[in-house]
KEKE-3310 file (N, C-alpha, C; in steps of 0.2 Angstrom, whole numbers, plus 5000, padded with zeros to 4 digits):
npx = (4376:4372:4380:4378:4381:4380:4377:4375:4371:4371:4371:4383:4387:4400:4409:4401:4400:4413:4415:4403:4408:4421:4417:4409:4419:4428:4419:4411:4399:4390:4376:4373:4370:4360:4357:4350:4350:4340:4346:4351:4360:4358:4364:4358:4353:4364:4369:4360:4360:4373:4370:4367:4358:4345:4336:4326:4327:4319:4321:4330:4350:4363:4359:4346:4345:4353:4345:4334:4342:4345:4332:4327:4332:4336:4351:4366:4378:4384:4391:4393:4396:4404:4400:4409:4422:4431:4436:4444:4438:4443:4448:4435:4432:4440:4433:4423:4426:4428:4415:4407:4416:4411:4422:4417:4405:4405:4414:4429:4433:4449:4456:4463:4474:4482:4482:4476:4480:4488:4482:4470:4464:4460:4461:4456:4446:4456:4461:4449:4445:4454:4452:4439:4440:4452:4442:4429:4435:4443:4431:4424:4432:4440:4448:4448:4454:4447:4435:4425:4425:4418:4418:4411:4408:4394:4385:4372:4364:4367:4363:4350:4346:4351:4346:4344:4346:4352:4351:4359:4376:4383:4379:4391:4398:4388:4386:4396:4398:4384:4390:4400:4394:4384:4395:4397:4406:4421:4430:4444:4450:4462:4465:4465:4466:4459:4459:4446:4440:4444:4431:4423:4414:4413:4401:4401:4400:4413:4412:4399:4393:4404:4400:4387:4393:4399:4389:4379:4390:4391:4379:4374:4384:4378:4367:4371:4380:4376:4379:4392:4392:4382:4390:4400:4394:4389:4398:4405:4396:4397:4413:4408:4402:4407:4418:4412:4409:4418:4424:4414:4412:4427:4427:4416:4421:4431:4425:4410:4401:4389:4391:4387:4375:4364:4373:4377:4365:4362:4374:4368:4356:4363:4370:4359:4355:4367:4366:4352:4356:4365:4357:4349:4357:4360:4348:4345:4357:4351:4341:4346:4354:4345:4338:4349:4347:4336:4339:4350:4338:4330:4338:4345:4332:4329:4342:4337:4325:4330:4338:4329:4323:4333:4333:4319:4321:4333)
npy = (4152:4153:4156:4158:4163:4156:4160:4157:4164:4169:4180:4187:4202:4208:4204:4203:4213:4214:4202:4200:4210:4206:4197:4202:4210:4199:4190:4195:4195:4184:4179:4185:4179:4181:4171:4175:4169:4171:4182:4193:4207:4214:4209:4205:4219:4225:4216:4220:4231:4234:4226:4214:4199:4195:4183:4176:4163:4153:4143:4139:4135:4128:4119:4117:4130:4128:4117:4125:4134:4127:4122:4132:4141:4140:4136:4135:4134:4132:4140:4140:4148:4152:4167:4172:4177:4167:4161:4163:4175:4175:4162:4158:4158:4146:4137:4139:4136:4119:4115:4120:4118:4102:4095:4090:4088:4090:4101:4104:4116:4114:4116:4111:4105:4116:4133:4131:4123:4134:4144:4142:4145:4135:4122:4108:4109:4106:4094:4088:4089:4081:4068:4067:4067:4055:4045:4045:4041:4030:4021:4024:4021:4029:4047:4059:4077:4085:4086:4095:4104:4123:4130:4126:4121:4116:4107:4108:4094:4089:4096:4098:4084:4080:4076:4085:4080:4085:4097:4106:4110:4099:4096:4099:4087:4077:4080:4078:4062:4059:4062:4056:4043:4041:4042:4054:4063:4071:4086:4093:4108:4115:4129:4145:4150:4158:4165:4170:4188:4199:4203:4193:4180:4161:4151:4137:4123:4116:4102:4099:4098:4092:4078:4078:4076:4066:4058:4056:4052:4037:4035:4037:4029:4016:4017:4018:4008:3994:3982:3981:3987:3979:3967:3969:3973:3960:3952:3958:3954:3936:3937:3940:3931:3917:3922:3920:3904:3896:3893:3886:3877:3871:3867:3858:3847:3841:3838:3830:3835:3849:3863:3877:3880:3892:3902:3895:3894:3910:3913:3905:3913:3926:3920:3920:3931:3938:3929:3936:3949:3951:3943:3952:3964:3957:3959:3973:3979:3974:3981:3994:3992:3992:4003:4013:4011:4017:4029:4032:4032:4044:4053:4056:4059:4072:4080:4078:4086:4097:4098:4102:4113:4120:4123:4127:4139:4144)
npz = (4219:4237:4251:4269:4285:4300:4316:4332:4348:4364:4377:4372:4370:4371:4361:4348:4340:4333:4329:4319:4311:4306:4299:4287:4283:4275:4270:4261:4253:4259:4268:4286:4300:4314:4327:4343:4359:4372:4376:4387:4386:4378:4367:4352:4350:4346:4335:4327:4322:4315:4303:4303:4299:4311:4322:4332:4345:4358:4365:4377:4375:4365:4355:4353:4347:4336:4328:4324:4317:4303:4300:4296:4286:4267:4257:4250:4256:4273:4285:4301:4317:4333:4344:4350:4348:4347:4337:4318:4305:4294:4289:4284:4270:4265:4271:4264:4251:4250:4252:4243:4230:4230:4238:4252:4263:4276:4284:4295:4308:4314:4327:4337:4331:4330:4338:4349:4361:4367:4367:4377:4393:4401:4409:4411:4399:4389:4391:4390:4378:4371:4375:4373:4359:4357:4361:4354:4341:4344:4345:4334:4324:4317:4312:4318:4321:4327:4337:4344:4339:4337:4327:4308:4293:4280:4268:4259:4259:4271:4281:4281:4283:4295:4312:4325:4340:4351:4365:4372:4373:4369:4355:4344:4346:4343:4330:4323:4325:4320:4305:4304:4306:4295:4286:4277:4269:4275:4279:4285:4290:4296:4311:4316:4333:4348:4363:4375:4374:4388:4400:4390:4394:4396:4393:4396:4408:4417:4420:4422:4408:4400:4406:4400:4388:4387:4389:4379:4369:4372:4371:4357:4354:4357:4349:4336:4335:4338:4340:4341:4354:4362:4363:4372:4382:4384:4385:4396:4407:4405:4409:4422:4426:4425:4435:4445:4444:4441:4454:4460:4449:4452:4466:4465:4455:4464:4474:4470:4474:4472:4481:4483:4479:4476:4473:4461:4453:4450:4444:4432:4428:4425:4414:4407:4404:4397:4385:4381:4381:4369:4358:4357:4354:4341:4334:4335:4329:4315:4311:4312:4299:4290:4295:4291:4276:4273:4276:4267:4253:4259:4260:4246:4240:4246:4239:4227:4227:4229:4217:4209:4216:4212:4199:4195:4201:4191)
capx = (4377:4371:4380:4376:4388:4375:4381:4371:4371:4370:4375:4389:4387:4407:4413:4396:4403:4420:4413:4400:4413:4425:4414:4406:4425:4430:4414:4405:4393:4387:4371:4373:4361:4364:4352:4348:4344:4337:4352:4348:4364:4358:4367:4352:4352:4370:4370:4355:4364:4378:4368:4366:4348:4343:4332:4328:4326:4317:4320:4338:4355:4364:4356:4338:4347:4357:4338:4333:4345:4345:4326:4324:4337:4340:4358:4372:4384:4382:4395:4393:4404:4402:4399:4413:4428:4437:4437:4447:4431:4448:4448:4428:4434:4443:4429:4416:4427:4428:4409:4404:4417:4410:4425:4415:4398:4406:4420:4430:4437:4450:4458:4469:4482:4486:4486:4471:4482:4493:4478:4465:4467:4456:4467:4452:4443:4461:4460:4443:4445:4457:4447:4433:4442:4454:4436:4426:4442:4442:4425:4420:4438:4440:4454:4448:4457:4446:4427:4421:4426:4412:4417:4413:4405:4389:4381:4363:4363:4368:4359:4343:4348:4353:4342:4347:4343:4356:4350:4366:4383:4385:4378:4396:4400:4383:4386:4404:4396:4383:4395:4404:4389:4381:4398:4396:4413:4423:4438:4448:4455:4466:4463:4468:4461:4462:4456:4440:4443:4442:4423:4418:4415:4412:4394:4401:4403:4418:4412:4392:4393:4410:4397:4383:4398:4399:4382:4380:4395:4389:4372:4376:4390:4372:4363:4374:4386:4373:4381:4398:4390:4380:4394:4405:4390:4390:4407:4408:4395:4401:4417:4407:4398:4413:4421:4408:4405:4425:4428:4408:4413:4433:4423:4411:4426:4434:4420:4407:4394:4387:4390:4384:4369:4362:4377:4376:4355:4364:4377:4363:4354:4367:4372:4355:4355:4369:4362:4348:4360:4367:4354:4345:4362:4358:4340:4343:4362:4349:4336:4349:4357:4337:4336:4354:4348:4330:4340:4351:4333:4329:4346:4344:4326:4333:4345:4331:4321:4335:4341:4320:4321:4336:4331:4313:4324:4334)
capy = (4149:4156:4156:4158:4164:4154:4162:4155:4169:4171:4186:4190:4209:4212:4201:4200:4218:4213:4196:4203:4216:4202:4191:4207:4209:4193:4184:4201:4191:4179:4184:4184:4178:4179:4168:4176:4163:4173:4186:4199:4212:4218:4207:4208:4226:4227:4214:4224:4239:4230:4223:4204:4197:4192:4179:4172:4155:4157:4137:4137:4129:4128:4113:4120:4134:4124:4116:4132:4137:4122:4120:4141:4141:4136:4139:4129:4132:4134:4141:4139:4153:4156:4173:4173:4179:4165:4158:4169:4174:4173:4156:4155:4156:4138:4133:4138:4133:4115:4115:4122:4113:4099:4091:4090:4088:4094:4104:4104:4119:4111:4121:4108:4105:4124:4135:4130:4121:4138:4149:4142:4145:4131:4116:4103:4110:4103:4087:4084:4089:4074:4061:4066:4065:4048:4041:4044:4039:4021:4020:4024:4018:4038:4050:4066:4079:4091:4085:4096:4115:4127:4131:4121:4121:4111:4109:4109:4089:4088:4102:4096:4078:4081:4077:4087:4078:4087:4103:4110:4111:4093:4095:4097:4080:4075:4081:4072:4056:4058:4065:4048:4034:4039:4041:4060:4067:4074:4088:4095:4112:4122:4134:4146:4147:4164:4164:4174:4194:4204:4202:4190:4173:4154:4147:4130:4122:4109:4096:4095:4098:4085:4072:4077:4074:4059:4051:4057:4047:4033:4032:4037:4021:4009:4017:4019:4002:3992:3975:3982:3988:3974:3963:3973:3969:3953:3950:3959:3949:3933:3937:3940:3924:3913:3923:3915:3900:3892:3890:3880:3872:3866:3862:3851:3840:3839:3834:3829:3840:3857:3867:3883:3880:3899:3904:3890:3899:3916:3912:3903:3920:3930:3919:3918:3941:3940:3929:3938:3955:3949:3943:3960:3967:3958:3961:3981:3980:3972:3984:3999:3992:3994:4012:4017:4011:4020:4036:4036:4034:4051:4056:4054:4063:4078:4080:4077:4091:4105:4100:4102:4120:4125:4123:4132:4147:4146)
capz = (4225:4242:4259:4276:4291:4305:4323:4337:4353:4372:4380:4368:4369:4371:4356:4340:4333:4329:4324:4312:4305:4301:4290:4282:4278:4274:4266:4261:4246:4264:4271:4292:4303:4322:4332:4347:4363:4377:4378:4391:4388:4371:4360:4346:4345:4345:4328:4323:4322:4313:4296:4304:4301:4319:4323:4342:4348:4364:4370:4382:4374:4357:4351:4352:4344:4329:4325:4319:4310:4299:4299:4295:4280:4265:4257:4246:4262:4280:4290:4309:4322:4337:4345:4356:4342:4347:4329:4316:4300:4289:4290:4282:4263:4262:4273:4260:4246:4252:4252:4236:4226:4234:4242:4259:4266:4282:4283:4303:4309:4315:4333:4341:4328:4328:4344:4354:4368:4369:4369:4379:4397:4403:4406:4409:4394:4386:4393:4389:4370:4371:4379:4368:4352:4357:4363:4346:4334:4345:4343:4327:4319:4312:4314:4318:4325:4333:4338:4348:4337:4337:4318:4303:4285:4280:4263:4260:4260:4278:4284:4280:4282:4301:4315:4330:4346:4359:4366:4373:4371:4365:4350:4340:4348:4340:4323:4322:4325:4314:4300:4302:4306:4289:4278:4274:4267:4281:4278:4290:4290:4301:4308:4323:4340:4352:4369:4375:4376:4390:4399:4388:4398:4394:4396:4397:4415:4412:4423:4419:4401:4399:4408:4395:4382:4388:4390:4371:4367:4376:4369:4351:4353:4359:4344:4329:4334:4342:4339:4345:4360:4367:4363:4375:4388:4385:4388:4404:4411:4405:4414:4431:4428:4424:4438:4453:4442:4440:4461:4459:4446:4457:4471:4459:4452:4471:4481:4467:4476:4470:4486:4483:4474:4478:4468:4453:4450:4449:4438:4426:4428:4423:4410:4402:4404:4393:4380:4379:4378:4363:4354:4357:4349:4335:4331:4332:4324:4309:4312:4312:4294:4286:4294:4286:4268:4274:4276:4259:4252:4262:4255:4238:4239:4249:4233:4221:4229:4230:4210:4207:4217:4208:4190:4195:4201:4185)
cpx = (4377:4375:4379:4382:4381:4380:4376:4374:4367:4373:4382:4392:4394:4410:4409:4399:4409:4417:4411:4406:4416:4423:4410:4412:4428:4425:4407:4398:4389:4381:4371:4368:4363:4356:4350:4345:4345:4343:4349:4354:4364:4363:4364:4352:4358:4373:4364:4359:4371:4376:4367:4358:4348:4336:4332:4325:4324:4318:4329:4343:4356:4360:4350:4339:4349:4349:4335:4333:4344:4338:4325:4329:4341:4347:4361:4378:4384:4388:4395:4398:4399:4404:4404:4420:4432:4438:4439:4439:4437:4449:4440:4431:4437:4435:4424:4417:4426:4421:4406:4407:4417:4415:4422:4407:4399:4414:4424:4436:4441:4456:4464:4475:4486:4487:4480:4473:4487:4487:4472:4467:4465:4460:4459:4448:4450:4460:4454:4441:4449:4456:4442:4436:4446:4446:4433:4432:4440:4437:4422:4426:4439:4447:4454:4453:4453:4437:4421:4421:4419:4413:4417:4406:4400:4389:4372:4360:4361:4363:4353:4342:4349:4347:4345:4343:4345:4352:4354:4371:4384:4383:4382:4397:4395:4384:4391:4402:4393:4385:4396:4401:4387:4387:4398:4403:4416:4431:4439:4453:4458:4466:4464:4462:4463:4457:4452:4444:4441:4436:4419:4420:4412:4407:4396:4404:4408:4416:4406:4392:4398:4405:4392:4386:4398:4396:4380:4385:4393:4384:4372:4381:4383:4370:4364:4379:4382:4375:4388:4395:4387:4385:4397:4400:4389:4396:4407:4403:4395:4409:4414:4404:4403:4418:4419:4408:4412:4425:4421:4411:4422:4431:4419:4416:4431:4431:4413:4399:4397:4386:4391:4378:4363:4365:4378:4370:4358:4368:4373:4360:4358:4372:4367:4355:4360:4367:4357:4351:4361:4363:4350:4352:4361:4354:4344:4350:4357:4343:4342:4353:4350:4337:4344:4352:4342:4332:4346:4344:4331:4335:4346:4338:4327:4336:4341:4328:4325:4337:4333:4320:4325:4335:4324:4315:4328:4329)
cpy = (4154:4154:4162:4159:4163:4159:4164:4160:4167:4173:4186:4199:4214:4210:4202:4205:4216:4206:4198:4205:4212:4199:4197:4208:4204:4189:4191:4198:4185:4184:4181:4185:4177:4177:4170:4171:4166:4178:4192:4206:4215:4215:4209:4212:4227:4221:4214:4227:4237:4228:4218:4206:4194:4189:4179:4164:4154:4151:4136:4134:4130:4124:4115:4127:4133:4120:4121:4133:4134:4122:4127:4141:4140:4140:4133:4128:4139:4136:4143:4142:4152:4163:4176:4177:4174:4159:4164:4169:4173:4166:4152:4155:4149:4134:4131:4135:4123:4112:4115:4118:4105:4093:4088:4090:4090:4097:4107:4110:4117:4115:4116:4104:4111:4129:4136:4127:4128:4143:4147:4139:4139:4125:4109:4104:4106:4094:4082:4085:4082:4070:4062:4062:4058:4043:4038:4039:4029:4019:4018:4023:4026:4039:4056:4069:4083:4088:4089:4106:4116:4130:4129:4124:4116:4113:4106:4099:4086:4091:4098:4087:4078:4080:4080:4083:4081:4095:4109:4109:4103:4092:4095:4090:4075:4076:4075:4065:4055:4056:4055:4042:4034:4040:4049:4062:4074:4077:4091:4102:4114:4128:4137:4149:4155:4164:4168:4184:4194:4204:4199:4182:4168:4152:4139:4128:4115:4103:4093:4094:4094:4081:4073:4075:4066:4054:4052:4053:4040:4030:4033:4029:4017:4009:4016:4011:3996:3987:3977:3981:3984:3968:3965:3971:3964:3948:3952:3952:3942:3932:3935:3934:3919:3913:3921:3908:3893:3891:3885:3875:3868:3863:3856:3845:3837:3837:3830:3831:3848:3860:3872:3884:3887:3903:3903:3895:3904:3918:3910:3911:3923:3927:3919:3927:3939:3936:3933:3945:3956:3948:3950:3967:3965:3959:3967:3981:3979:3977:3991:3998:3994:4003:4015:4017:4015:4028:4038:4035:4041:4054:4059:4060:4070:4080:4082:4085:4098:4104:4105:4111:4123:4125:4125:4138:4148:4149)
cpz = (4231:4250:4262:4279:4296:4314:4330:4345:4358:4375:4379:4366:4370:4364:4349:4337:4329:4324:4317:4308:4300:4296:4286:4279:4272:4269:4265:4255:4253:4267:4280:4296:4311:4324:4340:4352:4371:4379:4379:4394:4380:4366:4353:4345:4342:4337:4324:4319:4317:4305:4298:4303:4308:4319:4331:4340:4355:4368:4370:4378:4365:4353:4346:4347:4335:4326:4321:4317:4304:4296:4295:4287:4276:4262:4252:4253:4267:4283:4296:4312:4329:4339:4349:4355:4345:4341:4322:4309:4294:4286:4283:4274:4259:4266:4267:4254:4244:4250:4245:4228:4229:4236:4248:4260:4274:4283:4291:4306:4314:4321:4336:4338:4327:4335:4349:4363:4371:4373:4374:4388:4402:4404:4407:4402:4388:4384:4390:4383:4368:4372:4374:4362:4352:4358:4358:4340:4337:4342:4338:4322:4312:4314:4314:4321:4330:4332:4343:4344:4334:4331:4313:4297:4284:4273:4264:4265:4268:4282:4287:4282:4292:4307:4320:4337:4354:4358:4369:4370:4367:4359:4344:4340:4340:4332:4319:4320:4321:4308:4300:4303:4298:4282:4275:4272:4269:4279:4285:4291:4295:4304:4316:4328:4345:4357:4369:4375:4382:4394:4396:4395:4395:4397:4398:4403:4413:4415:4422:4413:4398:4400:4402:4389:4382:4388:4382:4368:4366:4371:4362:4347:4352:4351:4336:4329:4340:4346:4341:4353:4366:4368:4369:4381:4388:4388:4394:4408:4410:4409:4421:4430:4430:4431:4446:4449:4444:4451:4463:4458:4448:4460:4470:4458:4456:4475:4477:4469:4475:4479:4489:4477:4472:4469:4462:4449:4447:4445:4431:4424:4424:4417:4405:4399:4398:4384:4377:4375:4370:4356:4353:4349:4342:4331:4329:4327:4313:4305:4309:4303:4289:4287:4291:4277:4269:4271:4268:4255:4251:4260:4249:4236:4242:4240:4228:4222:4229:4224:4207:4209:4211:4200:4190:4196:4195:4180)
residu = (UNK:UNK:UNK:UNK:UNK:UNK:UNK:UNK:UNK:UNK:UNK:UNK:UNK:UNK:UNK:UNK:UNK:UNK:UNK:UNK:UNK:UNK:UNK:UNK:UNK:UNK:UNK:UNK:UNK:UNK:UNK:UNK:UNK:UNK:UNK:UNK:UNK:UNK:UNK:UNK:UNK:UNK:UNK:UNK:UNK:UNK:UNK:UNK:UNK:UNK:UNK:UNK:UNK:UNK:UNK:UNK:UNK:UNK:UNK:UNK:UNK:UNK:UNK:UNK:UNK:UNK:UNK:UNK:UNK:UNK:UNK:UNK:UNK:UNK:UNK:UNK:UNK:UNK:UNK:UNK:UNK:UNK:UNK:UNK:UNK:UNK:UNK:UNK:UNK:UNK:UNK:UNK:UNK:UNK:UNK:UNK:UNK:UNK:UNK:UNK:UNK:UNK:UNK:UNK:UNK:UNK:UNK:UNK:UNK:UNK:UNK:UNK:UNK:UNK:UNK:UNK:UNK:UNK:UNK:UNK:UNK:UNK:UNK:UNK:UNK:UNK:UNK:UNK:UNK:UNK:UNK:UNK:UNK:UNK:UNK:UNK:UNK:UNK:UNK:UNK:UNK:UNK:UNK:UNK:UNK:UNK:UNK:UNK:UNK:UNK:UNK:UNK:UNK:UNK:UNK:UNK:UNK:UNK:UNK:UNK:UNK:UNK:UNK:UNK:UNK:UNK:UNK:UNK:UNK:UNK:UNK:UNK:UNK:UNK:UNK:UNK:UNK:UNK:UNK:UNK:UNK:UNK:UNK:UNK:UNK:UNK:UNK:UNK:UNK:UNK:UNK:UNK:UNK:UNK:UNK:UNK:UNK:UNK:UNK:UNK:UNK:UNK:UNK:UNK:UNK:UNK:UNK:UNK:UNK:UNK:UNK:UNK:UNK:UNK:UNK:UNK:UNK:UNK:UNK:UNK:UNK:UNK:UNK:UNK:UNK:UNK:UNK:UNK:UNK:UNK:UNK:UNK:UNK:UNK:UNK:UNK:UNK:UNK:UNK:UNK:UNK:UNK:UNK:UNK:UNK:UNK:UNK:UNK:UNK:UNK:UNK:UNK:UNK:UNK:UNK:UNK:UNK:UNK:UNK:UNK:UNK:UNK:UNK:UNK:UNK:UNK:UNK:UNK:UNK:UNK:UNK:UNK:UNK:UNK:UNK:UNK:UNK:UNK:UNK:UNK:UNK:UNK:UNK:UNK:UNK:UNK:UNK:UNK:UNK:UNK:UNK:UNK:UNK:UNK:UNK:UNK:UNK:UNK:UNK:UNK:UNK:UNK:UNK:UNK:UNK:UNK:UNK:UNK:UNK:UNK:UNK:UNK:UNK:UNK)
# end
C-alpha cells in the first residue's frame, strides 16, 4: 500500500519546512510531493533541501494545480495539505486509515467542528464557510460539516475518477459536490485548525473568490440536479406571469374586455419560456441519469485496471 502527502504550493517559503518535517515525522513510509505554482520566494529549494519530491505547475491557481497531482500519481491514498501549516500532519494517520481500510473514497478533514472559528481571524472567511456548507447540505440533501477544508484523503478510485474543472480556490467546493452527485463514501474526521504564522499570508480574496464559490455552486446545482433547477425557474417565472396576468384576467370578468392586450402577449410569452424551461429540465435531468450509469461503467473499469496493475507488480 502506497501513500502520497500531495501539498499544492505558492510562495509558502515561511511555513513548507515545518510542514515537510511534520509528515516525515508523522507519516515517515509516505512519499511527499510539493507542487510548486509559480512561487517566487524559493519555496522549491527550500522543500528540496528538506527530502520533498518537487514538481511545478506553471498554469496559476490550485485547481490547475490539484489536476496534476492526480493525473501525475498513482498511489492506494492521497493526502491533500496545504502549505500554509495551518492543518496539524498528526491528524494524516486516521485520514489514511480510513482510506486503506476502505471505509471512505473521500475522507473530510473536518476544521469547523473543532477550533477553526476560534482560530481563524477572518470573520467573513467564517461566514462564508457557513453559507457554503448550509447552501450545499440544502441542496444536495447531505450533511456535511466542513466543505471547503483544504485537508482530506482520496483513494485511487476518486482520484482518477475526478474530473477537475475549477482552476482556483473553488475546487474543495468542487470536490464536495462531486463526492456526493456520484455516491462516493464520505467520512468525516476532526480535526484541528491554527491560524497562519507570522509572515505567512492568505492568497484567498474573501469577496472575489466567495463569488467564484458561488457561481460553482450555482452551476454545479444546473448540472448535477438539472430537474431540481429548472423547476425552480419555472416556478419563479410562472409566479411573475400569473403575477401581471390575475389584475387582466379581474378586469376581463368585470368589464368583459381584455384591456391590456400588450400585457395578455407578454404573459403568453413568459408563460410559453417557462414551459419550455421545464421541459428542457427534463430532457438533460434524463440525459444526466445515462451519463451517471455511463460513469459507474468508467468506474468499474478504473477498478479493473488498478486490481490488473496490482497483481502484475505482485
Amino acid at each position: 500500500m502506497r501513500t502520497v502527502i500531495l501539498i499544492p504550493c505558492y510562495n509558502e517559503a515561511v511555513t513548507i519546512k515545518k510542514v515537510i518535517n511534520d509528515f516525515q515525522r508523522v507519516m515517515p513510509h509516505a512519499d511527499i510531493y510539493v507542487y510548486d505554482n509559480n512561487s517566487t520566494d524559493g519555496t522549491d529549494k527550500i522543500a528540496k533541501a528538506e527530502g520533498a519530491i518537487v514538481r511545478y505547475e506553471y498554469r496559476q491557481g490550485k485547481g490547475n494545480v490539484v489536476r496534476s497531482m492526480f493525473r501525475d500519481i498513482d498511489a492506494d491514498c492521497y493526502i491533500m495539505v496545504d502549505g500554509d501549516d495551518t492543518y496539524p500532519a498528526e491528524a494524516a494517520p486516521e485520514l489514511e486509515k480510513e482510506i486503506l481500510e476502505k471505509r471512505a473514497d473521500m475522507v473530510i478533514g473536518d476544521r469547523l467542528s473543532s477550533t477553526y472559528f476560534t482560530e481563524n481571524k477572518r470573520p467573513f472567511h467564517n461566514s462564508g464557510n457557513i453559507f457554503v456548507r448550509k447552501s450545499i447540505n440544502k441542496i444536495f440533501d447531505s450533511d456535511l460539516h466542513d466543505i471547503m477544508t483544504g485537508m482530506r484523503a482520496f483513494d485511487y478510485d476518486f482520484v482518477k475518477s475526478y474530473p477537475v474543472h475549477s482552476k482556483e480556490f473553488e475546487i474543495e467546493t468542487e470536490m464536495s459536490i462531486f463526492a456526493l452527485n456520484h455516491n462516493f463514501k464520505l467520512v468525516e474526521v476532526p480535526i484541528d485548525y491554527r491560524d497562519r504564522a507570522d509572515g505567512s499570508f492568505s492568497k484567498l480574496n474573501t469577496f472575489s473568490d466567495g463569488f467564484k464559490v458561488i457561481r460553482v455552486i450555482l452551476s454545479l446545482f444546473r448540472d448535477t440536479r438539472p430537474l431540481s433547477f429548472f423547476s425552480l425557474m419555472t416556478l419563479i417565472l410562472l409566479i411573475i406571469a400569473f403575477a401581471y396576468f390575475y389584475p387582466v384576467l379581474i378586469s376581463f370578468l368585470d368589464t368583459g374586455t381584455v384591456l391590456k392586450i400588450p400585457t395578455l402577449i407578454s404573459v403568453g410569452v413568459v408563460f410559453l419560456t417557462a414551459v419550455m424551461i421545464f421541459l428542457s429540465g427534463v430532457i438533460l435531468h434524463v440525459l444526466k441519469k445515462q451519463h451517471d450509469q455511463n460513469f459507474e461503467q468508467h468506474l468499474t473499469l478504473i477498478r479493473l485496471a488498478r486490481d490488473a496493475g496490482n497483481k502484475k507488480d505482485n
